[in-house]
N, C-alpha and C positions, 0 to 999 in steps of 0.2 A: 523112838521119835526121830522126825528128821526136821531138816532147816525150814522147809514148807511148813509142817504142823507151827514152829514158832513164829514164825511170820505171821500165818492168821491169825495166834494167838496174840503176838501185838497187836495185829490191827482191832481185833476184839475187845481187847483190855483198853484201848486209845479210844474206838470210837460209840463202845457201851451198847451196841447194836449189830447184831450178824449181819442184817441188810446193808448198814452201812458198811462195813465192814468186808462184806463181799466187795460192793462197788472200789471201795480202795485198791483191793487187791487184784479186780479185774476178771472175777470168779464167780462159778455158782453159791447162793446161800446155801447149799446141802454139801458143798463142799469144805465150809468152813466148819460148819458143825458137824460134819464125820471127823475132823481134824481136833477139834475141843475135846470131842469125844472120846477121843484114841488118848488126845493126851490125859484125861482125865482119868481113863481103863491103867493108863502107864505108872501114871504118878500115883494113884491111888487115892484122889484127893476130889474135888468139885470147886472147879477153878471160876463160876459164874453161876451167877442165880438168878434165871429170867423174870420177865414182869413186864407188866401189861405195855411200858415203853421202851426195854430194850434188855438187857440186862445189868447185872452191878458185882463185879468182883468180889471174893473172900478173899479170908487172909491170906487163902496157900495160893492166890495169883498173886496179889500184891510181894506175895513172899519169891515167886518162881517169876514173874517181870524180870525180876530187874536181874537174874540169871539169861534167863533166854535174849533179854535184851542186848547183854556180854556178848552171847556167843552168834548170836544176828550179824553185830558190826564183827567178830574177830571173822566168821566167814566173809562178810564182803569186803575186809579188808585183805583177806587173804587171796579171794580172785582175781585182787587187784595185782598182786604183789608182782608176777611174773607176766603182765600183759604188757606187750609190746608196744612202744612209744607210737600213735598212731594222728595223723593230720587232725585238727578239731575244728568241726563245724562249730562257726559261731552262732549263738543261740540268744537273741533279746528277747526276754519276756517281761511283760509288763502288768505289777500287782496292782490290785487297788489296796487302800491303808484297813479296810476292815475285813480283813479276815483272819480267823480265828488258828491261832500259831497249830494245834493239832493237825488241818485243816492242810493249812500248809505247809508242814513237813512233809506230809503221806504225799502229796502235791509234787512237789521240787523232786521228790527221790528217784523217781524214775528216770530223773534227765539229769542230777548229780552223779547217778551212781554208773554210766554212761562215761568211758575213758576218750569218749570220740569227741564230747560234746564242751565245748566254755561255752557256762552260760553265764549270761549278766543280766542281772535282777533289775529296770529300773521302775518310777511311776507310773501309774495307767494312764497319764495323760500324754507321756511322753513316749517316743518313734520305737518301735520294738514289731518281733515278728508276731507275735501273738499276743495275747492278753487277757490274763483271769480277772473277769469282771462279773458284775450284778448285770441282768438283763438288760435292764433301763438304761445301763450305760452303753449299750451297743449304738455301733452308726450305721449306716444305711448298707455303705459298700464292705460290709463284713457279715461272716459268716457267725454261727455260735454254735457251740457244741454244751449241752444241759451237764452239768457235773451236777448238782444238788440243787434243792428248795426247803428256807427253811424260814422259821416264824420270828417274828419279833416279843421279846418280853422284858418285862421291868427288873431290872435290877438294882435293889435295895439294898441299905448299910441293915447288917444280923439284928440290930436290936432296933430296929424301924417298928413303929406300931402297925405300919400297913401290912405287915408281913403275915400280922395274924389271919389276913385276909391268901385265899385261893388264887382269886381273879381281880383285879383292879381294874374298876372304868374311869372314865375321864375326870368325873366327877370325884374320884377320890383324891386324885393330883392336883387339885384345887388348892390354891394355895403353898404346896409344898412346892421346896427347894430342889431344882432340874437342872441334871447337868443337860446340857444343852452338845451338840457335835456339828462338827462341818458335813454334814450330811442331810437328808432333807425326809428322810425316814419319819421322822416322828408327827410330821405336819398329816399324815394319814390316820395318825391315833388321836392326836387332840381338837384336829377342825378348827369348828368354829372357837372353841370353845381355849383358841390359843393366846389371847388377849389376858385369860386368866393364867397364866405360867408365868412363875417364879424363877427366874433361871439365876444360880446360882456360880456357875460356871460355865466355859465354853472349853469342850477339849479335841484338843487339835488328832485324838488316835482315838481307839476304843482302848488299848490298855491305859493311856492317860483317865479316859474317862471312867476306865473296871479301878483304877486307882480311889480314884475320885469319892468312887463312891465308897470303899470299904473305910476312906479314912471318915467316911460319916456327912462329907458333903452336901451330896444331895443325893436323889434317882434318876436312872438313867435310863430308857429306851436301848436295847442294844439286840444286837444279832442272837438266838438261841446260845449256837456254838462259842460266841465268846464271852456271852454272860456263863455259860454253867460250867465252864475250862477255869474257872476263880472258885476257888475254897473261901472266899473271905467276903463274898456279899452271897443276899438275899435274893432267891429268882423268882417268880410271879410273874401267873399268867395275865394277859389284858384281852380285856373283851373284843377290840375290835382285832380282824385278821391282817396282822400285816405282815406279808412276807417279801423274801425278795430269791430268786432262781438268779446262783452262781453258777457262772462256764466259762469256756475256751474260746475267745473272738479272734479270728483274725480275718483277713485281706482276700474275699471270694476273688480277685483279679492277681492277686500275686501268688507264683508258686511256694509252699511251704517245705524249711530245708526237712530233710528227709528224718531229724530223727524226733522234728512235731511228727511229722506226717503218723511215725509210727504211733507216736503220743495218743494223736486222734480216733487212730485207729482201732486202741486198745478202748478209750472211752467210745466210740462207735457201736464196738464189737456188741452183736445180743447178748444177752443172760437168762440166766433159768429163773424162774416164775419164782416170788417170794410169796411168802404164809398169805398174804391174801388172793395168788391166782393171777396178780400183774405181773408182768415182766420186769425183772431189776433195771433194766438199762430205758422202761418204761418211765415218763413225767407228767405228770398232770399239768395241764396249761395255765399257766400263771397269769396273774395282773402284774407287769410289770410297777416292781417299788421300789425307790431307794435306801 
C-alpha cells in the first residue's frame, strides 16, 4: 500500500461515496476504487459495503481509519519537516457559518497543508480574496466555481414519533416544535403554510441548531451533510426539493493570488465519467436556495 491508496481511503471512509470522494481528491472515480481495492486484496479484509446511496464502512475500516489516519498526518508532517522557510502569500477566504465541518476540512487542506500560504479564515460577509458560499449568495461582479449540490432534510430528536415516517410534508410539522436558523432555507419547504410554525428556538449555527435538536428541542430543516455528520438525531426525508449549490466566488475584476489560482484550477480541471455516464466535474443547474 502507499500513502495515495490511504488518502482515498479517508476520503472514502469521510465522505460515504466514491463520487464524492473522487471530487475531494481531485481524481477519477476509477481511481479511487482501484485504490479500495488493492487495499482490500492487501489487507485481506472489505473495508466498505456499497448501496444504492453511497457506501458504509465495516469494522476492519472503522478499525484501519484511525491507523491510516496516523500515518496520513506523520507523512505530511514529515514533508514538512525539512522545507525551507519560504515568503507567504497571504490568503483571505471567507466561510459562510453552514457548512458541514467534514465538508470543510477536505476544503482548507489543500491551502493549509501549503508552507507558502497564511491563510485567514473570516465571515462570508466580510473583505476576503475568495469565498465559499451557497449560490444565492453570489453578487453580480463575482465569478463561482460549482464544488457540490446538495438537498435539504429534517432532522429529528431519535425518539420523535415523526421519525417513524420516510418522508415528511408540510403538513406533518403542523404544530410541532422548529428550531428555527438565521438563514431563509426553510421558507421554501413550508410556504404558505408558515403561519402555522411553532418555532421553538432560534439558532444562530447549524451545530447550535444539530444541538438543539438531539437535546429534544425541536426539528430542524438543515443541509443533508450537516444533518447526517450527527450520531444523535433523526434524518428524514421532506417532500418538497430544496437544495442549495456550494462553491468558490470570487472578484471576475481582480487578479487571484496564485496559490487560489491553483485552488481553481484543480476544481476546474475535467474528470472521468461517474456510474451514471456524466462527467464528475459535471453539475446539474440548480434553483438557487438558501
Amino acid at each position: 500500500m502507499d500513502i495515495r491508496e490511504l488518502r482515498y481511503f479517508a476520503a472514502v471512509y469521510r465522505e460515504r461515496n466514491l463520487t464524492a470522494a473522487a471530487r475531494a481528491c481531485f481524481v477519477s472515480q476509477p481511481s479511487i476504487s482501484t485504490a479500495i481495492t488493492s487495499l482490500e486484496t492487501e489487507l485481506g479484509t472489505t473495508l466498505f459495503i456499497r448501496h444504492k446511496k453511497g457506501v458504509a464502512p465495516t469494522a476492519s475500516a472503522e478499525q484501519f481509519h484511525t491507523l491510516a489516519r496516523r500515518i496520513i498526518d506523520e507523512a505530511d508532517a514529515a514533508r514538512s519537516l525539512f522545507r525551507k522557510p519560504s515568503t507567504k502569500t497571504n490568503v483571505t477566504l471567507g466561510l459562510m457559518r453552514t457548512l458541514d465541518v467534514p465538508r470543510t476540512i477536505a476544503l482548507l487542506k489543500p491551502l493549509t497543508a501549503r508552507s507558502d500560504v497564511a491563510l485567514r479564515l473570516v465571515g462570508s460577509d466580510e473583505p476576503a480574496d475568495a469565498r465559499i458560499i451557497s449560490k444565492s449568495m453570489l453578487r453580480k461582479d463575482e465569478q463561482f466555481v460549482a464544488l457540490w449540490s446538495e438537498r435539504y432534510v429534517a432532522a429529528l430528536p431519535p425518539s420523535h414519533p415523526l421519525t417513524l415516517k420516510d418522508k415528511l410534508r408540510t403538513a406533518d410539522l403542523a404544530g410541532v416544535p422548529l428550531i428555527d436558523r438565521c438563514h431563509c432555507e426553510q421558507s421554501a419547504f413550508f410556504g404558505r403554510a408558515a403561519q402555522r410554525r411553532q418555532t421553538a428556538a432560534i439558532a444562530q449555527s447549524e451545530d447550535w441548531a444539530i444541538a438543539l435538536v438531539a437535546a429534544g428541542v425541536g426539528v430542524a430543516i438543515l443541509p443533508e451533510g450537516v444533518a447526517r455528520g450527527n450520531p444523535d438525531v433523526a434524518v428524514r426525508e421532506i417532500e418538497v426539493k430544496v437544495t442549495r449549490e456550494v462553491g468558490l466566488a470570487y472578484l471576475a475584476s481582480a487578479p487571484l493570488a496564485d496559490p487560489l489560482k491553483d485552488f481553481v484550477g484543480k476544481l476546474q480541471k475535467p474528470r472521468g465519467p461517474d456510474r451514471t455516464g456524466r462527467r464528475a466535474g459535471a453539475r446539474k443547474t440548480l434553483s438557487p436556495s438558501r
